[in-house]
C-alpha positions in Angstrom: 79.3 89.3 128.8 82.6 90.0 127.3 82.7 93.0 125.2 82.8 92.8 122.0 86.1 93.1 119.7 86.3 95.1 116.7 85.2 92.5 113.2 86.1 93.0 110.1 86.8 90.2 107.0 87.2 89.8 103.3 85.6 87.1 101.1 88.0 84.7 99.4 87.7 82.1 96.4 85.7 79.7 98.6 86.4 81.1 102.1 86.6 83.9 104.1 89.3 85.5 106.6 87.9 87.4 109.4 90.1 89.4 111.9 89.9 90.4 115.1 91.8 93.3 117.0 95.0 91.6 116.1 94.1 88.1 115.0 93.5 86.8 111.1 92.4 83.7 110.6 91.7 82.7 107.3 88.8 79.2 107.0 88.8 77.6 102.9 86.2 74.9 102.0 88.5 72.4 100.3 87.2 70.3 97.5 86.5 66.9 99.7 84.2 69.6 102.1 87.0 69.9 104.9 87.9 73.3 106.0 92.0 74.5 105.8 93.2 77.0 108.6 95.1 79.8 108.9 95.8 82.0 111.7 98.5 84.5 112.5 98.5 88.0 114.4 98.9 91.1 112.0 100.3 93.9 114.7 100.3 97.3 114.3 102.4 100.5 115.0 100.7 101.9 118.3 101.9 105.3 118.1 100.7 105.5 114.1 97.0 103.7 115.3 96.2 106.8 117.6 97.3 109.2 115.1 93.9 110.2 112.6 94.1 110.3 109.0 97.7 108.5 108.7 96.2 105.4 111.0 93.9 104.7 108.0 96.9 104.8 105.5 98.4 102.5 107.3 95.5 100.0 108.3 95.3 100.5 104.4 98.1 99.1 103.2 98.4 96.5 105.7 95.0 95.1 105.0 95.8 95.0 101.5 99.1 92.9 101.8 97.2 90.6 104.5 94.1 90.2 101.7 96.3 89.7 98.8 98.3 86.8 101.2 94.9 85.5 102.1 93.5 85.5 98.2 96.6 84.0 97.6 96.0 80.9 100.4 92.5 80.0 99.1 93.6 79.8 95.8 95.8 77.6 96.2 93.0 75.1 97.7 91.1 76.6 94.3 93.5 75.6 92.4 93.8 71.9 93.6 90.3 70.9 92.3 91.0 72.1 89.0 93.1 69.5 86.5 93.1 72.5 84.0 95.8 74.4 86.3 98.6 75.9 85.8 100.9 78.0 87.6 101.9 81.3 85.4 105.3 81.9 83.7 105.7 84.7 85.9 104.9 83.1 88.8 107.0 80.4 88.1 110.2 82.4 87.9 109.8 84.5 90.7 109.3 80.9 93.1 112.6 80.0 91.0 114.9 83.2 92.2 113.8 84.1 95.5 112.4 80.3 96.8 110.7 81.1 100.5 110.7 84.8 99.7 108.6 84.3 96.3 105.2 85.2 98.2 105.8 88.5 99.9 107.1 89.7 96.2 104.3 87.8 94.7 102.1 89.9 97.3 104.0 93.0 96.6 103.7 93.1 93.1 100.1 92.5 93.2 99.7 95.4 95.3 101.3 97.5 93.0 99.8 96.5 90.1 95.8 96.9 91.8 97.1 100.4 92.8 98.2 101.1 89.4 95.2 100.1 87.4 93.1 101.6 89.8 94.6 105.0 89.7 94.5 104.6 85.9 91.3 103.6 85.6 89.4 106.1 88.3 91.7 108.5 88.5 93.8 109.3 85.4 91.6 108.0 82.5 88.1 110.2 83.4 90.4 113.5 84.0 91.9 112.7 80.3 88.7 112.4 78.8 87.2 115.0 80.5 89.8 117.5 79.4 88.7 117.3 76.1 85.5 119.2 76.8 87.6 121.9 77.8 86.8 123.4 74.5 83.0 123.8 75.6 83.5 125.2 78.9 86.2 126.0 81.1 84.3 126.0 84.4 86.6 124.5 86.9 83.2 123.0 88.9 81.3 122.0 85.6 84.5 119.7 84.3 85.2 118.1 88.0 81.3 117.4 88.3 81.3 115.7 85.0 84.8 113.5 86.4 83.3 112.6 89.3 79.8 111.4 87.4 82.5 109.6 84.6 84.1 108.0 88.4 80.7 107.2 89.0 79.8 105.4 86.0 82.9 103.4 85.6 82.8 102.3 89.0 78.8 100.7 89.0 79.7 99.4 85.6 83.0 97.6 86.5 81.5 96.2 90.0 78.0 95.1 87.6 80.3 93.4 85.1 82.6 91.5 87.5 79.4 90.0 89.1 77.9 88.5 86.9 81.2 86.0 86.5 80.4 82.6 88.0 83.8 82.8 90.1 83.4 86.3 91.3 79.7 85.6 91.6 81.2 83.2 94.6 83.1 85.4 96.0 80.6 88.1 96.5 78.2 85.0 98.0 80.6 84.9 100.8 81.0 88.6 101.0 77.2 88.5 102.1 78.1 85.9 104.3 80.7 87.3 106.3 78.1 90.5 106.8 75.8 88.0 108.3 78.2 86.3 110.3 79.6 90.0 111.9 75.9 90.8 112.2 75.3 88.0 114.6 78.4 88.3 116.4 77.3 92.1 117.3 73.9 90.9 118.1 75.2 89.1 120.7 73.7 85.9 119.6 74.7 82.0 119.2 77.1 82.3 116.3 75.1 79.6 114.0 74.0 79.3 110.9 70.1 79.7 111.7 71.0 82.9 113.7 73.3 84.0 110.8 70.6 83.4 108.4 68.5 86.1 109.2 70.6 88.9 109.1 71.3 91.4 106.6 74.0 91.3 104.0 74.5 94.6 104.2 76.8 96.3 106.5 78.4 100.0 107.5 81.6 98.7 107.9 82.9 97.3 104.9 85.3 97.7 101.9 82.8 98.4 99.5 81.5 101.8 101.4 84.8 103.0 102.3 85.8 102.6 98.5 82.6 104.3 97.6 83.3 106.9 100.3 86.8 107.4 99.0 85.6 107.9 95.6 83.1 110.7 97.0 85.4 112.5 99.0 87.8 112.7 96.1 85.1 114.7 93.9 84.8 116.7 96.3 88.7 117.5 97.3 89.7 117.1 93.0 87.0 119.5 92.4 89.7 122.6 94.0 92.4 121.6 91.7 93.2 123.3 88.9 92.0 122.1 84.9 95.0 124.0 83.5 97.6 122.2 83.0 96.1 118.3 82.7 99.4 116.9 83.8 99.4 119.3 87.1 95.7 118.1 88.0 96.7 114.4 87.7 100.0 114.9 89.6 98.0 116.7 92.5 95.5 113.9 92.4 98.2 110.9 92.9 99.7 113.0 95.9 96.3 113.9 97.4 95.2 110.2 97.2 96.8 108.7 100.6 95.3 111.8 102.4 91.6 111.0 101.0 91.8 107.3 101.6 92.9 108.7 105.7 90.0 110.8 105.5 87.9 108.0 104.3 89.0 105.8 107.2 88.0 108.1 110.1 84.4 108.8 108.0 83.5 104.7 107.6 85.7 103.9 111.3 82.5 106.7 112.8 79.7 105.6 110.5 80.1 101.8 112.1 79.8 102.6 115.1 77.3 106.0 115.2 73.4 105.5 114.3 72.3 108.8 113.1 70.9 110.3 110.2 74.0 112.0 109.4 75.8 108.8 108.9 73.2 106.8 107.2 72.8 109.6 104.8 76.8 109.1 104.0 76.9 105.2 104.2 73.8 105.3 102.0 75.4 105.1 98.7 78.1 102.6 99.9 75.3 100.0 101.0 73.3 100.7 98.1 76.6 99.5 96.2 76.9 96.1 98.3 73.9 95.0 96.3 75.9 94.6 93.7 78.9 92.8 95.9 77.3 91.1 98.1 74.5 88.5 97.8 72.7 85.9 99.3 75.0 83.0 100.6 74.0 79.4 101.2 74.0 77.3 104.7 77.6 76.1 103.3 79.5 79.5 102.6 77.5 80.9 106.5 79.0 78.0 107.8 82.7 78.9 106.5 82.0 82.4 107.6 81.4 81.6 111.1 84.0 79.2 111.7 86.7 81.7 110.6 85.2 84.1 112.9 84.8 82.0 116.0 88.4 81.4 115.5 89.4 84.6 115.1 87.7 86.4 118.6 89.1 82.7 120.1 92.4 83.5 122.4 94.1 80.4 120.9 96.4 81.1 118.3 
């Protein structure tokens, strides 16, 4: 037997994109039931790759612009089936100025704008609120303990909300599908559906622990930085971000691949979290699932 490449994916809006050491390729269920392709190679820096810490920075930003381009295919194929449609004014101008270059600074912005709202959102907002309980205690543990449960909270309740959406709902159908599909594919089985089936939808390796893992390792680091000055403390938090997303990395990178107590203990809150974003798919969304990932361990590009 061959061994076995590396897996990873995303869920789209009615698809999935899987990639393989170097090769993406994206599979959408189109409106009449036929499947679009997409395939391309997504190469990496080789000195940067064996470096730790910065390697996951960079697999970080790169698997963000290759999601946001792959969101961006399916909706497309989304969009088609709905009369209601319309592209967006901002859209519109962008594809006016730059023509063929319109995507990358569609992609670009959108990056941007995720990191932005995030930041404000888990990062910036809690610390603000926080602060103002200041006036009751000024113990630097006993404020950054009461951030990270704020973190904590906003996170659960933003991924619960989101969920119960009838699109996003979707989305997070195929998410448990392309856990069953990897599953399979390290099982060393037939990759069909009835094999597929069985598995679980939860998996180590996958966005939804490494973000959880982020946010836990960012309590932890955030909790040495000083509530003085609350401009300082978010400053500090904004540079120290890139180094606890590298940290992250080498944590989730280790956790999928080791099988020890250790490691479960760690990954335990991130797969307790996939309940909430991933669920049960059909025969259908399996069947997308392992079509992009046959494609994407295939030699043909």
């Amino acid at each position: 037997m061959s061994e076995k490449i590396s897996v990873g994916g995303q869920a789209l809006i009615e698809g999935i994109m899987m990639r393989a050491g170097e090769k993406v390729s994206i599979v959408v269920r189109k409106n009449n039931g036929e499947f679009a392709y997409q395939d391309k190679i997504m190469k990496s820096n080789k000195i940067i790759s064996k470096i730790p810490i910065l390697r996951g920075i960079a697999v970080l930003i790169a698997s963000m612009a290759v999601g946001m381009k792959a969101l961006s295919f399916s909706a497309e194929y989304f969009a088609e089936g709905d009369e209601n449609y319309e592209m967006g004014k901002f859209d519109k101008w962008v594809y006016d100025k730059f023509g063929d270059k319109a995507e990358n600074i569609i992609v670009a912005f959108s990056m941007v704008m995720a990191l932005v709202l995030a930041t404000l959102l888990f990062g910036i907002a809690p610390t603000f609120i926080i602060n103002f309980l200041k006036s009751i205690t000024d113990n630097v543990m006993i404020l950054s303990a009461l951030e990270g449960i704020m973190k904590i909270v906003i996170f659960v309740t933003y991924l619960t909300v989101i969920s119960r959406m009838k699109d996003i709902k979707r989305v997070f159908e195929y998410h448990g599908a392309e856990h069953k599909s990897i599953y399979t594919y390290e099982s060393g089985e037939e990759l069909t559906v009835e094999n597929a089936r069985k598995h679980k939808r939860l998996h180590p390796r996958c966005g939804t622990n490494f973000l959880t893992i982020v946010l836990m390792i960012s309590i932890i680091i955030y909790s040495f930085i000083s509530w003085e000055s609350i401009l300082v403390r978010v400053v500090y938090k904004i540079i120290l971000l890139p180094l606890v997303a590298g940290f992250s990395y080498e944590i989730i990178k280790i956790a999928g691949k080791t099988d020890n107590i250790i490691f479960r203990i760690i990954s335990y809150p991130g797969m307790m979290m996939q309940k909430i974003t991933t669920s049960e798919p059909d025969d259908e969304q399996l069947e997308v699932a392992l079509e992009a990932l046959k494609r994407a361990i295939s030699n043909e590009n």
